[in-house]
C-alpha positions as CSV (number, residue, x, y, z in Angstrom):
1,X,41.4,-106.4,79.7
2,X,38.6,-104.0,79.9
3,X,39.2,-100.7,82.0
4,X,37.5,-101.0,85.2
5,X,38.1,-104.8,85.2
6,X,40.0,-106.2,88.3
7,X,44.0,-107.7,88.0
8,X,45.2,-110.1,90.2
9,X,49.1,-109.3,90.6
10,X,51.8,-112.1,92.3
11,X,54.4,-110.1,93.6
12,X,57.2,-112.7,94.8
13,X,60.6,-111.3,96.6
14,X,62.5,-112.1,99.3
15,X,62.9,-108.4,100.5
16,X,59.9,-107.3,102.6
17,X,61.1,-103.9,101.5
18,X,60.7,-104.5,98.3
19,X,57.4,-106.0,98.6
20,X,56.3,-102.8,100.6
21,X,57.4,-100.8,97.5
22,X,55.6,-102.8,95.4
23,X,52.0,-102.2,98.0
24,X,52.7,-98.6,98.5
25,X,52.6,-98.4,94.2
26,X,49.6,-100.0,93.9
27,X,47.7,-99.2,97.1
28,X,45.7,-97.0,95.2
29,X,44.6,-98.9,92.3
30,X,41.0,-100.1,93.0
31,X,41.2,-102.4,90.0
32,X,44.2,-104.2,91.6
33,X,44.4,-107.2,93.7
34,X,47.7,-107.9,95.2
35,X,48.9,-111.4,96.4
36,X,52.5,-111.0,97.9
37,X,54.9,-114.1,98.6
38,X,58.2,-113.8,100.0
39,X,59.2,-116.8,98.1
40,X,59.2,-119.1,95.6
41,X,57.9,-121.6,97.5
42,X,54.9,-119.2,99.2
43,X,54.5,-118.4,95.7
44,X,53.9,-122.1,94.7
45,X,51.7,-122.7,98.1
46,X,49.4,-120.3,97.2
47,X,48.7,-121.0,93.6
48,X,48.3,-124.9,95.3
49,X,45.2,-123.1,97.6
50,X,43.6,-121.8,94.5
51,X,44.9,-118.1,94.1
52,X,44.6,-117.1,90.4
53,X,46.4,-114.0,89.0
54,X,47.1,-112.1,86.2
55,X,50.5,-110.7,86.2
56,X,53.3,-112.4,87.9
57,X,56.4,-109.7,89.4
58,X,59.5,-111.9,90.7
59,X,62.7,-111.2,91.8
60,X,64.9,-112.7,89.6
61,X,67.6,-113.8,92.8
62,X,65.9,-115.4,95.9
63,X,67.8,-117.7,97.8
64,X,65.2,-120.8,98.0
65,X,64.1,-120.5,94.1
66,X,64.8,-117.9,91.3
67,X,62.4,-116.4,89.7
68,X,62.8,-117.6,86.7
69,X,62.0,-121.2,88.2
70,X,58.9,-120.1,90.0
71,X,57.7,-118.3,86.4
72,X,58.5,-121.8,84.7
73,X,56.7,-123.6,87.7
74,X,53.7,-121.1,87.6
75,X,53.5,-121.8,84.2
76,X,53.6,-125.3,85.0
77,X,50.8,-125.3,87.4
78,X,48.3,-123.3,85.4
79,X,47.2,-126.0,83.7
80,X,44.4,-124.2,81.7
81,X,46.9,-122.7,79.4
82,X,44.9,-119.6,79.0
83,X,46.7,-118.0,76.3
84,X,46.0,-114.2,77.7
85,X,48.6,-114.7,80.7
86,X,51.0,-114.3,77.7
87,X,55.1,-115.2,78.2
88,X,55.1,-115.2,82.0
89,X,58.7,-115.5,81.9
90,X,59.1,-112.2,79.9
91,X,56.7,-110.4,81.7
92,X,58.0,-111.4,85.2
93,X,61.5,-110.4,83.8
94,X,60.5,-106.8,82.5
95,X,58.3,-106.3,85.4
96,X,61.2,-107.1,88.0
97,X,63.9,-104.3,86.0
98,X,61.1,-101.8,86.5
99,X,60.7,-102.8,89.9
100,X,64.7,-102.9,90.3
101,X,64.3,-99.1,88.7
102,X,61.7,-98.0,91.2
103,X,64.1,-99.0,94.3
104,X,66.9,-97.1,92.7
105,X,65.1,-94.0,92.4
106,X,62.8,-94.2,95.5
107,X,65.0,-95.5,98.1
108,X,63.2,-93.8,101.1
109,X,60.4,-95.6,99.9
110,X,61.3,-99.2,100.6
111,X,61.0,-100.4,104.1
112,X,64.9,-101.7,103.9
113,X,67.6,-100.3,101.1
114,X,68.2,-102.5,98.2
């Protein structure tokens, strides 16, 4: 990816808190575009509108879908198989335990406590 070149991130959790975490980081990026779902399934709805990203962060324990499943079904769905996504599965994974990290050591950041 060249510098100055836009991302496209999916952030999926069930925790708005966590979602807000994941906005305040990023807010000032210019280069990022942030798509947040609070499931699985909003995940799935809006890759079924046309909403292309390039880095997928899930929580790995939702209640309607793990992330794990909505990484396989992502994969799934992009049907172009455009080899520089990379493992979605391994990224979504590392990205979450950083997320998880982030919560632990800002608390008073998220909207709710993890």
């Amino acid at each position: 990816m060249e510098q100055g070149q836009r991302i496209a991130i999916l952030a999926v959790d069930d925790e708005s808190g966590v979602l807000a975490l994941v906005r305040r980081c990023l807010a000032d990026d210019e280069c990022v575009t942030l798509i947040e779902a609070s499931s699985g399934k909003d995940a799935l709805e809006h890759m079924a509108k046309g909403a292309t990203f390039d880095l997928l962060i899930a929580d790995l324990r939702m209640p309607d879908m793990e992330g794990d499943e909505v990484a396989r079904r992502v994969r799934s769905l992009d049907a172009a198989g455009d080899p520089r996504r990379g493992d979605l599965e391994e990224i979504h994974k590392a990205a979450t335990a950083a997320l998880d990290l982030l919560a632990r050591l800002y608390p008073d950041q998220a909207d709710t406590p993890r």
